[in-house]
C-alpha positions as CSV (number, residue, x, y, z in Angstrom):
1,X,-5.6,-231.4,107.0
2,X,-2.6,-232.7,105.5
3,X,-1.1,-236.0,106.8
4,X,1.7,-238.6,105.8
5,X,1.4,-241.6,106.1
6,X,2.8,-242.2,109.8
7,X,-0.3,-240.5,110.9
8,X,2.1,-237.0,111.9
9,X,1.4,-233.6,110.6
10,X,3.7,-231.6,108.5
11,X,5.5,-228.5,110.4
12,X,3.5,-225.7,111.2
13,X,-0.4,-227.6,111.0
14,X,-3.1,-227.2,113.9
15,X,-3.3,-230.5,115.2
16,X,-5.9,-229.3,118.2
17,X,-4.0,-229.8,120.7
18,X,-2.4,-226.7,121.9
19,X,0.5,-227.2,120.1
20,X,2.5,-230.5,122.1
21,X,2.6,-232.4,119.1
22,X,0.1,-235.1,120.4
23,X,-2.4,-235.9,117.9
24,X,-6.1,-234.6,119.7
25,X,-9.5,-235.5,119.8
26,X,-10.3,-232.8,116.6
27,X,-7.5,-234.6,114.3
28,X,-8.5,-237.9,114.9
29,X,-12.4,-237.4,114.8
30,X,-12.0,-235.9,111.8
31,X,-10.0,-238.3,110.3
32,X,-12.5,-241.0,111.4
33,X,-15.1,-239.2,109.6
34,X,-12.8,-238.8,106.3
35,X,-12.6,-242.4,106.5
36,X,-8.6,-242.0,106.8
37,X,-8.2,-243.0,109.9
38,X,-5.5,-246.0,110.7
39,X,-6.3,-248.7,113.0
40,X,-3.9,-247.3,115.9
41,X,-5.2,-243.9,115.6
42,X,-8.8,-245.3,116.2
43,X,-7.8,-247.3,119.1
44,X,-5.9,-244.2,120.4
45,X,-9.6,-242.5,119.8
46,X,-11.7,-244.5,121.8
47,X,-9.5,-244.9,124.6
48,X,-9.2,-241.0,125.2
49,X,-13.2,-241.6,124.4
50,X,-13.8,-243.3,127.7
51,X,-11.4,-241.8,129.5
52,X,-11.9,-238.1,129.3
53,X,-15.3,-236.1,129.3
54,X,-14.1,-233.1,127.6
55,X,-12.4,-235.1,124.8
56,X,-16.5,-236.6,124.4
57,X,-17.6,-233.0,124.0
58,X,-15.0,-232.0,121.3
59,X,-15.8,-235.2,119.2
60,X,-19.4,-234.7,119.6
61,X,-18.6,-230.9,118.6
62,X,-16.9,-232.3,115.4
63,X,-20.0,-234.6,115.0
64,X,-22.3,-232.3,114.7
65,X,-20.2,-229.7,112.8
66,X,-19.8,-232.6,110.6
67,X,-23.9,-233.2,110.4
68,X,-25.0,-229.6,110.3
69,X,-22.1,-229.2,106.8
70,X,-23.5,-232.2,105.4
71,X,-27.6,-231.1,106.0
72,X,-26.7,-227.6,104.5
73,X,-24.4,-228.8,101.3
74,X,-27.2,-231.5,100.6
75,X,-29.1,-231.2,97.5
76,X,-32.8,-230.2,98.3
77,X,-35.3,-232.7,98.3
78,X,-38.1,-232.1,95.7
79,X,-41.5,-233.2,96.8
80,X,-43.5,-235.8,95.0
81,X,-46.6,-235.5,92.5
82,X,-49.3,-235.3,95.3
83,X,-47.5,-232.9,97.3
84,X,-46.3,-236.2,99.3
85,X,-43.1,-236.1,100.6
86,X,-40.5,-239.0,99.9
87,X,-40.0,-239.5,103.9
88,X,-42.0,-242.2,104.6
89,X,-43.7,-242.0,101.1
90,X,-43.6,-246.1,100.8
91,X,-46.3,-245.5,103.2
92,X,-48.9,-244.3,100.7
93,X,-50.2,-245.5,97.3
94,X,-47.1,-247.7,96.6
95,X,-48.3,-250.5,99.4
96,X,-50.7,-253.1,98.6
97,X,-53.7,-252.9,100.2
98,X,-54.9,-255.5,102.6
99,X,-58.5,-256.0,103.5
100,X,-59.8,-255.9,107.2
101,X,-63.9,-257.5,107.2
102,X,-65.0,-256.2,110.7
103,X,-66.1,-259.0,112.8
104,X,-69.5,-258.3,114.8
């Protein structure tokens, strides 16, 4: 979505929120997550945060659109010789060993 720099959008764009010209919950949640966000526009973002469940819901919306984009554009992950994956694989041969004596 194309933005100057005061934070407004250009004639004519979605801003998600009906139209009113207010900036919504959508615009600035994405803009958090673009990393393009301005220090106002944040603070304006958390306060309609705590003040407003259905504003929650639409940033958790864009949150998880957001996740679920970046899970199927990932590259895959190849598995490891061994047939190990690489979750958790410092867990395997890669560790030193440490030697436990049983104690009767």
């Amino acid at each position: 979505m194309a933005r100057d720099t005061s934070g407004s959008l250009p004639d004519g764009e979605f801003s998600g929120t009906g139209g009113s010209g207010e900036v919504g919950v959508q615009e600035l949640t994405w803009a958090l997550l673009d990393e393009q966000i301005n220090d106002d526009e944040f603070h304006l973002l958390e306060t309609m945060l705590l003040a407003d469940d259905t504003a929650r819901s639409e940033y958790l919306d864009c949150i998880q659109l957001h996740v679920d984009l970046m899970a199927h554009f990932a590259p895959p992950v190849a598995a490891t010789a061994g047939g190990k994956t690489p979750v958790l694989g410092f867990l395997g041969g890669g560790a030193p060993s440490i030697d436990v004596q049983a104690t009767n």
